[in-house]
C-alpha positions in Angstrom: 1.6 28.3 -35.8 -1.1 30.9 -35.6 -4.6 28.9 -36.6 -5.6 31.3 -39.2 -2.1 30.5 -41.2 -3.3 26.9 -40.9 -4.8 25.6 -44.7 -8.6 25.1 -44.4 -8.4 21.5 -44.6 -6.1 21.7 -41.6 -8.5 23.4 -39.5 -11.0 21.9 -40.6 -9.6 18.5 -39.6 -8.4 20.3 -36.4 -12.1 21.0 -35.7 -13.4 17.7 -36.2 -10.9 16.1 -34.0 -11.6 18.9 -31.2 -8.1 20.4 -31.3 -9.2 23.6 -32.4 -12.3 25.9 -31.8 -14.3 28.0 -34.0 -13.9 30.8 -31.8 -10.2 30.7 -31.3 -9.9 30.3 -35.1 -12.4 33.1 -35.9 -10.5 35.5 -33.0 -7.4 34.9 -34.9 -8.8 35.9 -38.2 -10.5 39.2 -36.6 -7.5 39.7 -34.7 -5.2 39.7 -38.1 -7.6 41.7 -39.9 -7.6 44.6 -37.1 -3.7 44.2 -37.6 -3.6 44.2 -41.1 -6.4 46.1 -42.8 -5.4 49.5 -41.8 -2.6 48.9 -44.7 -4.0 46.3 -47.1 -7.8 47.6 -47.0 -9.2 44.1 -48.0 -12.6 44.5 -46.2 -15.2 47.2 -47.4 -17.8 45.6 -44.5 -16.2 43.9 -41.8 -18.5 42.1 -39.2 -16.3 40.9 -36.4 -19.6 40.9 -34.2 -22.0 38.5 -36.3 -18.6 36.6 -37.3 -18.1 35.5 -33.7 -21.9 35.1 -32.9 -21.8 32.6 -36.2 -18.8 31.0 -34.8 -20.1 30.5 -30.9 -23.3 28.5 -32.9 -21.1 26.3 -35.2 -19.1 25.4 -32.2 -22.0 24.5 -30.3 -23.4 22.4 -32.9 -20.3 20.6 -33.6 -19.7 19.9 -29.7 -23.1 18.5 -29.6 -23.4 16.3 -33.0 -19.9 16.7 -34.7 -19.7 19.0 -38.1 -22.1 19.6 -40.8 -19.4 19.7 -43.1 -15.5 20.5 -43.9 -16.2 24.0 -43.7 -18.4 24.2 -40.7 -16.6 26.8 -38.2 -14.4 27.8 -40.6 -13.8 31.8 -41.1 -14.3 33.2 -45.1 -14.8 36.3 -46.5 -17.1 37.1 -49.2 -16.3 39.6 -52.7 -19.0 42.5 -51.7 -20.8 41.4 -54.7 -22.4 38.6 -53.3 -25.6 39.6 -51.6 -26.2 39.3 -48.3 -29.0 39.3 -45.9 -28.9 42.0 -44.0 -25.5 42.3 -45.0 -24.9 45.8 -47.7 -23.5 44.6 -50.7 -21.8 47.7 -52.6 -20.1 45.7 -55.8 -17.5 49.0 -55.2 -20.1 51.4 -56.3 -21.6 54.7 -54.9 -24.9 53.2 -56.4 -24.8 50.0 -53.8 -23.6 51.4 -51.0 -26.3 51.1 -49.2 -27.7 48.4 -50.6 -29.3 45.9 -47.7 -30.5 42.5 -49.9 -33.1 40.9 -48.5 -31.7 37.4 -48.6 -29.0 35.6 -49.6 -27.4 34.7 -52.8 -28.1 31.0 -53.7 -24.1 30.3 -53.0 -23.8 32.4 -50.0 -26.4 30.7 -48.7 -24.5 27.3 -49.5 -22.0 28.1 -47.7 -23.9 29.4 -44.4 -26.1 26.2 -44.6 -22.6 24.2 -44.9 -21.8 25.9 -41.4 -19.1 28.3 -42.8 -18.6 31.7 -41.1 -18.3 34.9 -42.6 -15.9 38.0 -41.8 -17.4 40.1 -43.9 -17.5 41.6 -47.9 -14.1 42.4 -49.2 -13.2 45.3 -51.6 -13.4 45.0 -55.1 -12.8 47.1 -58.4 -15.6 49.3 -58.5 -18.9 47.1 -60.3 -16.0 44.3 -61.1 -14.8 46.0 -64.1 -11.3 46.6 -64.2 -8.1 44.4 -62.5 -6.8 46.7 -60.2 -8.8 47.2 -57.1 -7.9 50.9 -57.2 -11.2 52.0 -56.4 -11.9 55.5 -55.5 -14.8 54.8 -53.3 -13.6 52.6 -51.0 -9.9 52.5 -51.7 -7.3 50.8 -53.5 -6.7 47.2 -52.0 -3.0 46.3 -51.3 -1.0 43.6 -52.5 0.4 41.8 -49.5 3.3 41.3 -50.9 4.4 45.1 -51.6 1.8 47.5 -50.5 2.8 49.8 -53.3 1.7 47.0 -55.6 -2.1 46.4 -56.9 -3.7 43.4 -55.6 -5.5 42.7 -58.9 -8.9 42.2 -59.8 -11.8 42.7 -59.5 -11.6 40.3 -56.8 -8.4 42.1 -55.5 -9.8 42.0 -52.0 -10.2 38.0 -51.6 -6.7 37.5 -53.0 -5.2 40.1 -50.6 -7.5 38.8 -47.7 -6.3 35.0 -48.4 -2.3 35.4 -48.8 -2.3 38.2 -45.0 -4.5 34.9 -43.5 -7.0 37.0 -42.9 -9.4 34.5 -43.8 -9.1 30.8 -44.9 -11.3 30.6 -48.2 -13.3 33.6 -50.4 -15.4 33.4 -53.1 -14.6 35.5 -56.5 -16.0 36.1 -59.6 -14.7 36.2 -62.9 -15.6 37.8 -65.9 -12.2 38.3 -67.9 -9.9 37.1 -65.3 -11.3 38.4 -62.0 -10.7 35.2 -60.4 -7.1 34.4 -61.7 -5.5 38.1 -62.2 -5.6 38.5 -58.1 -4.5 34.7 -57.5 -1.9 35.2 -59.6 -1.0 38.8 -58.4 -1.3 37.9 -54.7 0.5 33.9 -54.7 -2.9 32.1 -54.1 -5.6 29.8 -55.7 -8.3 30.7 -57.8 -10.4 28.7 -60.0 -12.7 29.9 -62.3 -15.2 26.9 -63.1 -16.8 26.1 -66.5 -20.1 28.7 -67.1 -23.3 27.4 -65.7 -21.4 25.3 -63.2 -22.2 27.3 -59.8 -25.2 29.6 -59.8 -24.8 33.2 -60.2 -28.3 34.2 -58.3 -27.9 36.5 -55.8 -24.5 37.8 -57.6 -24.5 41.3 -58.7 -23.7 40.8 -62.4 -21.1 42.5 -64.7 -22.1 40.5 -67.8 -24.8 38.1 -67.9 -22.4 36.3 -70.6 -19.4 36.0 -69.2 -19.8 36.0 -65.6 -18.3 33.0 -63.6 -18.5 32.4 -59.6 -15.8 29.9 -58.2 -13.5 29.8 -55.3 -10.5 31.6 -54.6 -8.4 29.8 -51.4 -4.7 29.1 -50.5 -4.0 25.7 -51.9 -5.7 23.5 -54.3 -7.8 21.2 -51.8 -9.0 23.9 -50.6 -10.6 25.4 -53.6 -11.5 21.6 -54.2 -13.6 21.8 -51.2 -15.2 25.2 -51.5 -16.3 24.1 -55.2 -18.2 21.2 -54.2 -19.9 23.2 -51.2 -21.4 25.9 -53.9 -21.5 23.8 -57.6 -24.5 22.6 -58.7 -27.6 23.0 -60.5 -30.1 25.9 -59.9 -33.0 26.2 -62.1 -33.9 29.8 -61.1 -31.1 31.0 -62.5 -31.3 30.9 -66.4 -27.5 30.5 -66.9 -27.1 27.1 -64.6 -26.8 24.2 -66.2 -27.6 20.6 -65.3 -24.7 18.6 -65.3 -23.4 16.0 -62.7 -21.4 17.3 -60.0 -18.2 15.6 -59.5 -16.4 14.5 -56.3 -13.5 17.4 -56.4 -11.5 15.1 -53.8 -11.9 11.9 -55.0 -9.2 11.5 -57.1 -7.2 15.0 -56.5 -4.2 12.3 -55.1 -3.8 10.5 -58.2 -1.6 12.6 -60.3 -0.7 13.1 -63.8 1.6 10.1 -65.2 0.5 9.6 -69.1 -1.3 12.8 -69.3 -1.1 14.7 -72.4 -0.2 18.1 -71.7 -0.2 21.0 -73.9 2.0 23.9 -73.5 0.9 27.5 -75.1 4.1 28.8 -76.7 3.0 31.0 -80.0 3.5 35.1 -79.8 0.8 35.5 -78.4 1.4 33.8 -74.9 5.2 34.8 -75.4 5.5 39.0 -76.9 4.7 40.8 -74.4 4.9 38.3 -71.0 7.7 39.4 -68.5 10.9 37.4 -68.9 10.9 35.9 -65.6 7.3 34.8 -65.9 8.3 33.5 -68.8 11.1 31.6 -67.0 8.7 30.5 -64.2 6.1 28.9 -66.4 8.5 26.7 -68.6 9.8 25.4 -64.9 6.7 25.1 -63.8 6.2 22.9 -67.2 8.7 20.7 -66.6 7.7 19.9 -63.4 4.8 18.2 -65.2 7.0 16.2 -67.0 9.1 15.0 -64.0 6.0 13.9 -62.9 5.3 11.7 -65.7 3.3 13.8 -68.3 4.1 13.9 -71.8 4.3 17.7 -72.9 3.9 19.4 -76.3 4.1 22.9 -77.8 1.1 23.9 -79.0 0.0 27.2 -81.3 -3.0 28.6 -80.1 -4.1 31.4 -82.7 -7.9 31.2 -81.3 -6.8 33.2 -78.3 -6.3 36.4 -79.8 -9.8 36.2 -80.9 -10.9 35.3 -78.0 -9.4 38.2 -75.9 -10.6 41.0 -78.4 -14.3 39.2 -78.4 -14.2 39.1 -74.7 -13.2 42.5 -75.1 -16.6 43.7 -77.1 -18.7 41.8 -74.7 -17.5 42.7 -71.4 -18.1 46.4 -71.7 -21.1 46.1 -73.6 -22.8 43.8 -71.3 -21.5 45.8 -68.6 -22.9 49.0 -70.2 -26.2 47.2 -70.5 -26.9 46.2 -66.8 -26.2 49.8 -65.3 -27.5 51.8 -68.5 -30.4 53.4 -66.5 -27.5 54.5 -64.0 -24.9 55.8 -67.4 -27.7 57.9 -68.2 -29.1 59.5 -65.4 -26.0 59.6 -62.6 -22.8 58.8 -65.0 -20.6 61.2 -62.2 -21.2 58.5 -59.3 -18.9 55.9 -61.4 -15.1 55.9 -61.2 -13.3 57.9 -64.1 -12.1 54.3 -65.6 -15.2 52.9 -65.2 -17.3 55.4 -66.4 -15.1 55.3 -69.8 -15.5 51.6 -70.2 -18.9 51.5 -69.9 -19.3 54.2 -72.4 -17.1 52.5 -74.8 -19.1 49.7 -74.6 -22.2 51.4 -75.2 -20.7 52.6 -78.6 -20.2 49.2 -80.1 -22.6 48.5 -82.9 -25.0 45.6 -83.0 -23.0 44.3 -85.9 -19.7 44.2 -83.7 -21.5 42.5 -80.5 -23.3 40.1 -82.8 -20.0 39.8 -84.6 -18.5 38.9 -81.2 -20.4 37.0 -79.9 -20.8 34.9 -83.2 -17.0 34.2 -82.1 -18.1 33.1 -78.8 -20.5 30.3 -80.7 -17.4 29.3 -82.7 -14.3 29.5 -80.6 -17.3 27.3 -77.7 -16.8 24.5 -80.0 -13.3 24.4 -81.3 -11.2 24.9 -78.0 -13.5 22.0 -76.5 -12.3 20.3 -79.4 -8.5 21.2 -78.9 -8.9 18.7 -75.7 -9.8 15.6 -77.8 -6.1 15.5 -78.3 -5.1 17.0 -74.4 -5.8 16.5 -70.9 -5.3 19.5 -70.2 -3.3 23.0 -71.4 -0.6 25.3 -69.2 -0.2 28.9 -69.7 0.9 32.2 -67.9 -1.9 33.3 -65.5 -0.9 36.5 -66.0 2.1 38.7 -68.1 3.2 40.1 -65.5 3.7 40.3 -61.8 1.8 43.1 -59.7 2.2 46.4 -61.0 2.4 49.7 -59.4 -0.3 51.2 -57.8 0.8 54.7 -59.1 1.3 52.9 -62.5 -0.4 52.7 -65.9 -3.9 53.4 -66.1 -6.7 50.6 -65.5 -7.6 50.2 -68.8 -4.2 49.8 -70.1 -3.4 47.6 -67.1 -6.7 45.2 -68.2 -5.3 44.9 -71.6 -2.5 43.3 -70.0 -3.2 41.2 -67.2 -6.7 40.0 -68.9 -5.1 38.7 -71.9 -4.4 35.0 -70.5 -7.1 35.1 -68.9 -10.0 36.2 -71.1 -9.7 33.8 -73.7 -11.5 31.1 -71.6 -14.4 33.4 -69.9 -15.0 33.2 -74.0 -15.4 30.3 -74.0 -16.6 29.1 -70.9 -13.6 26.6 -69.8 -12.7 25.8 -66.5 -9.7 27.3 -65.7 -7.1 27.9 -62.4 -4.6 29.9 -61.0 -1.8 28.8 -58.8 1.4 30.4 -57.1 4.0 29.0 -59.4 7.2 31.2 -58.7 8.2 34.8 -57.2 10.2 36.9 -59.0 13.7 38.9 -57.9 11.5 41.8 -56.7 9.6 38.9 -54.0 6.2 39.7 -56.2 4.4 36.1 -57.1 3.5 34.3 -60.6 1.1 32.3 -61.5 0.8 29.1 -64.0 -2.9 29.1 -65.4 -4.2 25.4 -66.1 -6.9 25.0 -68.5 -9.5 22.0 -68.8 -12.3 20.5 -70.7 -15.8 21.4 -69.9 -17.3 20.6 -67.1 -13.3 18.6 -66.1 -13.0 20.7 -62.8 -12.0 17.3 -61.2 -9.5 17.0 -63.7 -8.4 20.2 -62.9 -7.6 20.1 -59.5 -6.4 16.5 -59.5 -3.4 18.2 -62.4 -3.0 21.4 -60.0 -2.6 19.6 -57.1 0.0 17.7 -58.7 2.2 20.1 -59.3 1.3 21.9 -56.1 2.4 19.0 -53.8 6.1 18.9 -56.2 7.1 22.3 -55.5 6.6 24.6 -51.9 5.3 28.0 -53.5 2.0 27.9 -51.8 3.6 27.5 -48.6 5.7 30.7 -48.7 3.2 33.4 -46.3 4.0 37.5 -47.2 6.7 39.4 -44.6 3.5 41.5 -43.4 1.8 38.4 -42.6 4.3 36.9 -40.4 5.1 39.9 -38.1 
């Protein structure tokens, strides 16, 4: 095996026992993104050059006093909305691209201080408003899996990156399903963590609201270890909040026997969601059961009002942050972009205030709806990848944000994990929903079901060759 198909716990075990280098496992990751980025177009920076430099120092340091951490020498690629020292950090826009920060965001620079080494800043839909990754400044990013396919979005070019093994862990962001759309769309894991639980300083935001930074990785220990490299208190940034952090791998092992599981099953997880999604997340249900939990249909009405609301705020927000650029350069943004932010610009105050009254509401009764459950299983997404040359964004958004948006609402920890493929080889994935502040919780039920079934094994044909 190649080491960049190895999981990052592997190499990073590999590593620590001396069986593996940094530099052979960063020259295999810049060696499959030369191969492979021509077609997918993950990256919109790649840095090959600093990648290896970053890689000859962790190796050094780990030869001499063993490693910092369990991602120290270990290659990762970075959503180009995370700034960057020295780095540009476009967020997909003609108005960043040549932005230079200064210094790092507060979880970049996590991650470099945790000895992790980075490829580069990976494409996104342009300013992280839309699910497709079709952007017409830097390209629409591939899906692995079909290259006439959309890789989702916005973080379409970390779930791309992850399932070609062009890199071994990414960071995302997730506003209405940024995160979880591409994870889904592309057969790998994202987790979108509850709001205020990793610091969004140094992230270029969409909606100060609604944002959420989290990992996005190729199995569910992996995520488990990126979170607890970047969560945590920061009290610079207004929207952190100071709660304990947990230990993610702690109790990941210990399963789900007795756990109360609810299963989404009204119309509105169910009318428009492809039948063999459909198919894939009741067998992906049962395999909770087989493993012991106790299952339940649920109604979950809330989550139509949830989507719409999400729907008010995202544009509007979106429409605040860049209004100086919507009025004076509203050319330089995408067609789809530019028509989102202007519809959210038209919303009253009385139907943001309106929404995000909902917000204050639906906050407290889905936390509520887990005094009865451990946790709650939907769809990820409807559908599987659609057509690059399909739909337009917005309608696409509609779509493959309805699942999803829901808990960017309300602020609940949520992840996305390969759960199926369809007939047409394109992957689905099962969305697991927790508590507040229950990421543990989370991965400990993901893993579960991860370590019963093989889908996040499975590697894309344009991977292998």
């Amino acid at each position: 095996m190649e080491p960049n198909h190895l999981f990052l716990h592997e190499a990073a075990a590999q590593i620590a026992a001396g069986q593996l280098s940094p530099m052979e496992l960063t020259q295999a990751c810049i060696w499959q993104v030369e191969q492979l980025d021509p077609q997918l177009n993950c990256f919109i920076t790649f840095t090959p050059e600093t990648a290896l430099q970053a890689a000859q120092a962790a190796e050094a340091e780990i030869y001499s006093g063993g490693p910092r951490s369990r991602l120290h020498g270990i290659p990762i690629a970075l959503k180009d909305l995370y700034e960057t020292a020295g780095v540009r950090t476009t967020a997909g826009s003609l108005f960043f691209k040549d932005h230079l920060p200064e210094q790092n965001g507060v979880v970049v620079e996590k991650l470099y201080s945790a000895g992790a080494v980075s490829l580069g800043k990976l494409n996104l839909h342009e300013i992280a408003l839309g699910v497709t990754n079709v952007n017409p400044h830097f390209g629409a990013c591939r899906n692995p899996w079909d290259v006439s396919r959309i890789s989702g979005g916005s973080s379409g070019g970390s779930g791309a990156a992850l399932a070609a093994r062009m890199c071994l862990g990414s960071l995302g962001s997730d506003t209405g399903g940024s995160i979880r759309i591409p994870a889904s769309l592309c057969g790998v894991v994202g987790l979108k963590p509850t709001y205020g639980r990793v610091s969004l300083r140094g992230v270029v935001p969409l909606s100060w609201n609604l944002d959420h930074a989290g990992p996005m990785a190729r199995c569910v220990r992996d995520a488990a270890i990126l979170l607890q490299v970047i969560a945590g208190y920061d009290r610079l940034d207004p929207y952190s909040l100071d709660v304990p952090v947990d230990d993610y791998l702690d109790q990941i092992e210990a399963g789900v026997k007795d756990w109360r599981v609810a299963l989404a099953s009204d119309e509105f997880f169910s009318e428009v969601t492809d039948p063999q999604v459909m198919e894939a997340y009741r067998t992906a249900a049962s395999v909770f059961e087989q493993l012991g939990a106790r299952l339940e249909l649920v109604s979950f009405p809330q989550a139509r009002q949830a989507a719409k609301a999400n729907g008010v705020m995202t544009p509007s927000d979106g429409a605040a942050f860049h209004r100086e650029r919507l009025a004076s350069q509203p050319d330089l943004f995408g067609k789809d972009i530019r028509q989102r932010l202007e519809i959210g610009a038209g919303f009253s105050s009385t139907e943001y205030i309106l929404a995000r009254r909902t917000q204050t509401v639906l906050r407290r009764q889905f936390t509520r709806f887990f005094d009865r459950y451990d946790i709650l299983l939907t769809p990820a997404t409807a559908l599987p990848a659609p057509p690059i040359e399909g739909p337009d964004a917005i309608e696409q958004a509609r779509l493959l944000t309805r699942f999803t948006a829901p808990f960017n609402l309300t602020g609940l920890p949520a992840i996305s994990l390969p759960c199926s493929f369809t007939s047409q080889g394109l992957p689905a994935g099962l969305q697991i929903v927790a508590p507040p502040w229950a990421e543990a919780r989370l991965l400990r039920a993901a893993h579960a079901y991860e370590q019963a079934t093989d889908w996040h094994l499975r590697a894309p044909q344009i991977a292998r060759s």
